[in-house]
C-alpha positions as CSV (number, residue, x, y, z in Angstrom):
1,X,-69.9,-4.0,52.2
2,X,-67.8,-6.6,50.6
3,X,-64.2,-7.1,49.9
4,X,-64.5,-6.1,46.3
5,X,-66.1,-2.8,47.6
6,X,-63.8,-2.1,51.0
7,X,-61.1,-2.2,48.4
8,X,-62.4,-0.2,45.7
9,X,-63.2,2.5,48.7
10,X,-60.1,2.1,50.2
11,X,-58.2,2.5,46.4
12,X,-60.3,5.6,46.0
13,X,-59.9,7.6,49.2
14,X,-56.4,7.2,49.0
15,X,-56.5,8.6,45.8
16,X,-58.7,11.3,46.6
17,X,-56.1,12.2,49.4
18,X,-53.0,12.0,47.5
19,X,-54.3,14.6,44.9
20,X,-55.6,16.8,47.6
21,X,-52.2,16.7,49.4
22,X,-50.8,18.5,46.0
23,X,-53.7,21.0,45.8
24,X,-54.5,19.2,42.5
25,X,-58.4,19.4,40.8
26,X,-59.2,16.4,39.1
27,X,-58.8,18.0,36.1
28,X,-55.2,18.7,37.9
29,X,-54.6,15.1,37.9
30,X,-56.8,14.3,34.8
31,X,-53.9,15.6,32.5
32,X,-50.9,14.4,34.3
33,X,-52.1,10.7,34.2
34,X,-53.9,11.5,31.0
35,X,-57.5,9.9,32.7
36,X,-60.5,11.7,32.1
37,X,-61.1,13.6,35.0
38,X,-65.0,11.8,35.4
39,X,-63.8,8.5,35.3
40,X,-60.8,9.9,38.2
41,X,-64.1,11.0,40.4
42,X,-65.6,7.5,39.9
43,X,-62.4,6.0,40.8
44,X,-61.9,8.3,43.9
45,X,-66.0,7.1,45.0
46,X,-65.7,3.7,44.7
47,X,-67.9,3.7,41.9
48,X,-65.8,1.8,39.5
49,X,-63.0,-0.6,39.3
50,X,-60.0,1.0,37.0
51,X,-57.7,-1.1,35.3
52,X,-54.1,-2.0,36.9
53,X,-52.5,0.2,34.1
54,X,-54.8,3.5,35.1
55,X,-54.1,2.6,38.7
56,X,-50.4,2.9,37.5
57,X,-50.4,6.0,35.7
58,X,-52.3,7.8,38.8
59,X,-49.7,6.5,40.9
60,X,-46.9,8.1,38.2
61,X,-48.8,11.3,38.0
62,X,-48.8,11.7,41.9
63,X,-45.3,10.9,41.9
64,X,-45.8,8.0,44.6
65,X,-44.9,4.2,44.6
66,X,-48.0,2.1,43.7
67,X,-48.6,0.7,47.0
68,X,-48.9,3.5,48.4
69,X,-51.9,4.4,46.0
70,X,-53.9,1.0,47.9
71,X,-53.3,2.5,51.7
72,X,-55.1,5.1,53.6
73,X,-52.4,7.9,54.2
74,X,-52.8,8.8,58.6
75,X,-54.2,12.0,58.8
76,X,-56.3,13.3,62.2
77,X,-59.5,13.2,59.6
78,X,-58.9,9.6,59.3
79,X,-58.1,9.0,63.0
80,X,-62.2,10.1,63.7
């Protein structure tokens, strides 16, 4: 795995945890940040790269500061 795609991964499941923490579907999140909720699931695999200014409205929708959208929250599933 490369930079490009440790990133992309790491982008994603901290997505993918932020949303979860908030009981949210990806349709949940899909409206708030007004991203189609397929293009959210690529996002959240690692499949894609979004643009900085999708990156930015996730991070609005959630409510969180944008770096916080590029780190892996601590959770005991992550400390496996």
């Amino acid at each position: 795995m490369d930079i490009k795609d440790t990133i992309l991964a790491i982008t994603g499941k901290s997505i993918r945890q932020l949303r979860k923490a908030r009981g949210w579907t990806l349709e949940d999140l899909g409206d708030a940040a007004e991203v189609d909720p397929s293009k959210l699931s690529k996002i959240e695999r690692g499949l894609i790269n979004a643009e900085y200014t999708t990156i930015v409205k996730i991070a609005i929708a959630l409510g969180v500061q944008l770096n916080n959208v590029f780190v892996i929250p601590y959770s005991k599933e992550n400390a496996k």
